[in-house]
C-alpha positions as CSV (number, residue, x, y, z in Angstrom):
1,X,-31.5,111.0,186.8
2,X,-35.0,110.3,188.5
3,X,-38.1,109.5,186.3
4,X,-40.1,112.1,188.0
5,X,-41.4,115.5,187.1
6,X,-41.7,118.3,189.1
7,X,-45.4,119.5,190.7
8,X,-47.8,120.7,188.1
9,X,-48.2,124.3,187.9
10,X,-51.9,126.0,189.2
11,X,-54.4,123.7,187.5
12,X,-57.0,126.5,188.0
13,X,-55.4,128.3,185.3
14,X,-54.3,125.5,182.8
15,X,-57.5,124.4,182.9
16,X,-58.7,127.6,181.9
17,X,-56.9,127.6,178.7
18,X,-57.8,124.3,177.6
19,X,-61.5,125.5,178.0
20,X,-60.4,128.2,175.7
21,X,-59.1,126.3,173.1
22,X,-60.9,122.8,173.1
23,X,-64.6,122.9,172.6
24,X,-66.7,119.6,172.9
25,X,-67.0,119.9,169.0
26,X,-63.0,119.4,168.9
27,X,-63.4,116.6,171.6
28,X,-66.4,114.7,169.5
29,X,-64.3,115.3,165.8
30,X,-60.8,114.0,168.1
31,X,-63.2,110.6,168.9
32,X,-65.1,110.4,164.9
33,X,-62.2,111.2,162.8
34,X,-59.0,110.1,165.3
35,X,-57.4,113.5,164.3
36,X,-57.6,117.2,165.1
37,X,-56.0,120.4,165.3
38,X,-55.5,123.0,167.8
39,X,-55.1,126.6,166.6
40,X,-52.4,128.7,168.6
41,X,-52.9,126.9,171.9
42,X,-48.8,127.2,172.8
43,X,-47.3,130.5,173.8
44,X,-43.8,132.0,172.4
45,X,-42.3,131.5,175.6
46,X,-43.3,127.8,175.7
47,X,-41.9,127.3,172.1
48,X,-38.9,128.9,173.0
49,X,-38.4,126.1,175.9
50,X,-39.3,123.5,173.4
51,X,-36.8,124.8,170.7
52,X,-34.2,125.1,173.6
53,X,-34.9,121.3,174.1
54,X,-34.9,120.3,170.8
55,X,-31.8,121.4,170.1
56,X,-30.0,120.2,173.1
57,X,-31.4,116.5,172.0
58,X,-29.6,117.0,168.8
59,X,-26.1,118.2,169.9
60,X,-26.3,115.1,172.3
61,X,-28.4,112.3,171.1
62,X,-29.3,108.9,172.9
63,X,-28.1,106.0,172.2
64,X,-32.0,105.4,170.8
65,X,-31.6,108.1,167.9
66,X,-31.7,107.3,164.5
67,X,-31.8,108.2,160.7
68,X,-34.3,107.5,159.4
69,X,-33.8,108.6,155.4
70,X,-31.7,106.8,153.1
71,X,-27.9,107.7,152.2
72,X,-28.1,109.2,149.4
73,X,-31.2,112.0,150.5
74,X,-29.6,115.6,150.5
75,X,-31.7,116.2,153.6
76,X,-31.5,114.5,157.1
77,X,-34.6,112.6,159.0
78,X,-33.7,112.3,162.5
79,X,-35.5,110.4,165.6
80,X,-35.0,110.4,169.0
81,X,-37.2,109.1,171.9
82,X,-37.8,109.0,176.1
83,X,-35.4,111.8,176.9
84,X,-37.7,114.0,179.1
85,X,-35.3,111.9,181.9
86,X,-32.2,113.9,180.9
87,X,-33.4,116.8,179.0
88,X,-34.6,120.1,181.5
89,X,-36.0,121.9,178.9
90,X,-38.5,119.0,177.9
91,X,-39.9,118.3,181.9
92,X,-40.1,122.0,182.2
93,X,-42.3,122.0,178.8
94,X,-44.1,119.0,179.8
95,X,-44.7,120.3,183.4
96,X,-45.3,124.5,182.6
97,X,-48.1,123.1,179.5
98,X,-51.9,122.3,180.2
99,X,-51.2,119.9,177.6
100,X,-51.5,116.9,180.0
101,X,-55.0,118.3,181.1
102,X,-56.1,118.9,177.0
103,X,-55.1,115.3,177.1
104,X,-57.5,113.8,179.9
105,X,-60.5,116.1,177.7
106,X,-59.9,114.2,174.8
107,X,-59.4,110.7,175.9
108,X,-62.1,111.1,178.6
109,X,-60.5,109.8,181.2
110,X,-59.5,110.1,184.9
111,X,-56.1,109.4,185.4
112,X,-53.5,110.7,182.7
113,X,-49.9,109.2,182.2
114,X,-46.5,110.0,180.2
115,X,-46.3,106.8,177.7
116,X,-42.8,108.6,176.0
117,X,-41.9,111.9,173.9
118,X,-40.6,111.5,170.1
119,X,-38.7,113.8,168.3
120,X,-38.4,113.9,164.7
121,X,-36.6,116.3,162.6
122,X,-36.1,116.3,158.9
123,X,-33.7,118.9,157.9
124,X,-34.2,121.6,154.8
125,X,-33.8,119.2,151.6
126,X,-35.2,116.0,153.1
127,X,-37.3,113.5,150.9
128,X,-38.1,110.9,153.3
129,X,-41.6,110.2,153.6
130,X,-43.0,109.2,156.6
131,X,-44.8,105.8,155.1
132,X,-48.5,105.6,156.1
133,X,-49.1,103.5,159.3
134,X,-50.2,103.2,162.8
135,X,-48.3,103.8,165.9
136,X,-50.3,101.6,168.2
137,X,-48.6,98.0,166.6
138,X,-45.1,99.3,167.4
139,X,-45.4,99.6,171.1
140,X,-46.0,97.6,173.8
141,X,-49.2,98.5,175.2
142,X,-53.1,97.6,174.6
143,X,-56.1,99.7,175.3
144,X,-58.5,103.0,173.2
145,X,-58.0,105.7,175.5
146,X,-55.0,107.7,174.2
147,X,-53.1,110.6,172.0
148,X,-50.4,111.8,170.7
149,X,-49.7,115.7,170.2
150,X,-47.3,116.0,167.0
151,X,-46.0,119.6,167.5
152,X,-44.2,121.5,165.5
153,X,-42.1,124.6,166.6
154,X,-41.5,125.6,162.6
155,X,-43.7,126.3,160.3
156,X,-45.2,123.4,158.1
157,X,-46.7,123.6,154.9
158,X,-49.8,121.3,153.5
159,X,-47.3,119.1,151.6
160,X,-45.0,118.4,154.2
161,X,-47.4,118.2,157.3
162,X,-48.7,114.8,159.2
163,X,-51.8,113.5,157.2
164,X,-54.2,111.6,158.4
165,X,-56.8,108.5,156.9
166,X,-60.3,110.0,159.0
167,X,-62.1,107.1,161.1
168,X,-59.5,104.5,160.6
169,X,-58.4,104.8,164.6
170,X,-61.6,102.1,164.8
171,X,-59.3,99.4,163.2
172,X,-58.7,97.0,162.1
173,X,-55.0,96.6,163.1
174,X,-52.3,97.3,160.2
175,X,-48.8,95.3,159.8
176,X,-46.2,97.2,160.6
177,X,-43.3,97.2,158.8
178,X,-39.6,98.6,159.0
179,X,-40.3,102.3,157.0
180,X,-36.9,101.6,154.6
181,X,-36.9,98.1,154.0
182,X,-40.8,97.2,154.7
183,X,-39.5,94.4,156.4
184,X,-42.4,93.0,159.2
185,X,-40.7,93.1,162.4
186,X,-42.8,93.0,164.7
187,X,-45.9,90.9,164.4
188,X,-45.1,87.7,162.3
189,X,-45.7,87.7,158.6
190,X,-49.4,87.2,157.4
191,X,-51.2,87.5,161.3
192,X,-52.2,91.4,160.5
193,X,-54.0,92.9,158.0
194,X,-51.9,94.9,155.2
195,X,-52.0,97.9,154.3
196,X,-54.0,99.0,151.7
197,X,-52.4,101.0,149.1
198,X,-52.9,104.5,149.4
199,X,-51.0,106.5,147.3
200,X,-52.2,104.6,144.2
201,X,-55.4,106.8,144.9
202,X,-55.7,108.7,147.4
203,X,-59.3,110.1,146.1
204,X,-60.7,106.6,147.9
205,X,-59.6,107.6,151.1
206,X,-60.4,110.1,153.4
207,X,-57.7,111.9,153.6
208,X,-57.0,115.2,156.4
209,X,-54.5,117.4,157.6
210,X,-53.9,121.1,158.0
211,X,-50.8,123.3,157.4
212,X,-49.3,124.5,160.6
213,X,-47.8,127.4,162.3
214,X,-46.2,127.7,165.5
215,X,-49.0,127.4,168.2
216,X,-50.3,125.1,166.7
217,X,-50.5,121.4,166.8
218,X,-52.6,117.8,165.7
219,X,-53.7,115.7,168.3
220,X,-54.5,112.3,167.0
221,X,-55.2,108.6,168.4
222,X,-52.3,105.9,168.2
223,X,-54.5,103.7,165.6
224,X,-55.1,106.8,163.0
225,X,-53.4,105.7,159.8
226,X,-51.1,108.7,159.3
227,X,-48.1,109.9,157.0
228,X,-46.3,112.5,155.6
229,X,-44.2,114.6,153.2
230,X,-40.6,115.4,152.8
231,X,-39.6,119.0,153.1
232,X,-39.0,121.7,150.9
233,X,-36.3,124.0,149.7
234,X,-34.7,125.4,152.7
235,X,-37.5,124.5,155.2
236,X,-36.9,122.7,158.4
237,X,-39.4,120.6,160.3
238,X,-38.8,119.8,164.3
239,X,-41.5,118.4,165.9
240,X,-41.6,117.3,169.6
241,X,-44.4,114.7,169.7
242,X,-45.9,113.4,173.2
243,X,-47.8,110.5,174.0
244,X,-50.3,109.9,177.1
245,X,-52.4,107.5,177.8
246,X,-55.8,107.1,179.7
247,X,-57.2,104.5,182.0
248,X,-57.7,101.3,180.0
249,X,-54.2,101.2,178.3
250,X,-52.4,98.4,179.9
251,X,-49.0,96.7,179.0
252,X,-48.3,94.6,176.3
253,X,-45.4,92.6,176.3
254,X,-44.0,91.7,172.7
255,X,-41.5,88.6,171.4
256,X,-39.6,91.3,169.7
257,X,-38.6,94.9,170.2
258,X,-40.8,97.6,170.2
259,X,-40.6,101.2,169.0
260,X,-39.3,102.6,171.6
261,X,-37.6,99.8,173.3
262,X,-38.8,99.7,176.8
263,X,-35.8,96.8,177.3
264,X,-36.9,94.6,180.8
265,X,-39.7,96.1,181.4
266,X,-41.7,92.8,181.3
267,X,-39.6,91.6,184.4
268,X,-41.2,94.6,187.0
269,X,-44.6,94.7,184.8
270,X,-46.3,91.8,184.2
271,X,-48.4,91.4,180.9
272,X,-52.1,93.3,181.2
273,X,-51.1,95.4,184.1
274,X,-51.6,99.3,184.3
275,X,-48.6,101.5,183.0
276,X,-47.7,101.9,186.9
277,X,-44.2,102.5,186.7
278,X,-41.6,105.3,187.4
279,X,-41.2,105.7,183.2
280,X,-44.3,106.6,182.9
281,X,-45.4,108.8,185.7
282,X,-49.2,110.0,186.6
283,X,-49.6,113.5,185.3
284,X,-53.1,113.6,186.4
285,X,-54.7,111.5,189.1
């Protein structure tokens, strides 16, 4: 299927909205604290797309899904990534949202770009945590200017929602390790800094993060130490997150594979060149 959306709808009125919703208080907290949310910023009709896509993904995974809880949990923590390529609801979502323009606000950038979408759905009963960590060290790119939008389409209480560590998007880098087996992967043992040791008390941290409702969703920078909760009783969390990036992000090729695998990409984009490639296509120009 080809790696291109369709034309953006009229900018003139997604712009509109995102004026609405984001004020340059939003934009200055998104660039201190490397987390916000946004309050009722989707409509029912665009949640209703997103459901529709959601659930398509997970009657037909790719072959890049995953569980990612343990055997024995009664629930179910699944993951999926990069199917806006064969999933209509998701392109229509992407394209028909002034998500990509809330995007540019925050980053302060020119140009805009699609880095990948993620979902993640723990079913009612799940007790996976989501250990804390960065994004940024799992994937292959470098650069400040970007976000992710976590967004939920059920409701998600305090306990089981994304939390965040305020300020710590300004580094330094984290190791990254395997979420079950807290294996290091990626960068060799010893070259990153560890993690500190949150949980043990969390009163020396500065610790955010807001129960959601549908509408709603966190924007948040790829470096912001985050985590979260299982979920409870017969609650079930599916969230669609997206990832953009600005104008300084530039690619990163690793020794080892990243998360998502972008597999030969290396070969057609050489190492601290611009994300200019059909994967991950200009949204705003």
């Amino acid at each position: 299927m080809s790696a291109e959306l369709p034309p953006r709808l009229d900018a003139d009125a997604l712009r509109r909205r995102v004026d609405a919703r984001l004020s340059q208080a939003d934009v200055e907290a998104f660039r201190r604290d490397g987390a916000i949310v946004i309050r009722q910023f989707l409509d029912a009709d665009e949640l209703a797309l997103l459901r529709d896509g959601i659930e398509a993904n997970l009657a037909q995974p790719s072959p890049r899904a995953k569980i990612a809880s343990r055997p024995d949990d009664p629930g179910r923590f699944f993951e999926d990534f990069c199917n806006w390529q064969s999933i209509g609801p998701y392109r229509d979502f992407i394209h028909r949202t002034p998500l990509a323009l809330l995007a540019q606000r925050l980053m302060g950038t020119r140009q805009v770009r699609l880095y990948h979408d993620h979902l993640l759905v723990k079913e009612p009963g799940t007790r996976q945590r989501t250990a804390w960590h960065q994004d940024q060290p799992y994937y292959n790119i470098e650069g400040q200017q970007n976000v992710s939008m976590w967004i939920p389409v059920d409701p998600v209480s305090r306990d089981a929602t994304l939390e965040f560590i305020a300020g710590s998007h300004r580094g330094p880098w984290l190791m990254p390790r395997s979420f079950l087996s807290n294996e290091a992967r990626w960068f060799p043992e010893g070259s990153l800094q560890e993690l500190p040791d949150i949980e043990s008390d969390r009163s020396r941290h500065p610790i955010v993060g807001w129960a959601i409702e549908p509408g709603d969703f966190v924007c948040f920078h790829m470096l912001t130490l985050h985590a979260a909760g299982g979920v409870e009783g017969d609650r079930r969390r599916r969230v669609f997150s997206l990832r953009f990036l600005g104008d300084d992000i530039t690619h990163a090729p690793r020794r080892w594979v990243t998360s998502p695998p972008f597999e030969g990409l290396e070969r057609e984009l050489p190492a601290g060149a611009r994300m200019d490639h059909p994967l991950f296509p200009l949204l705003i120009a």
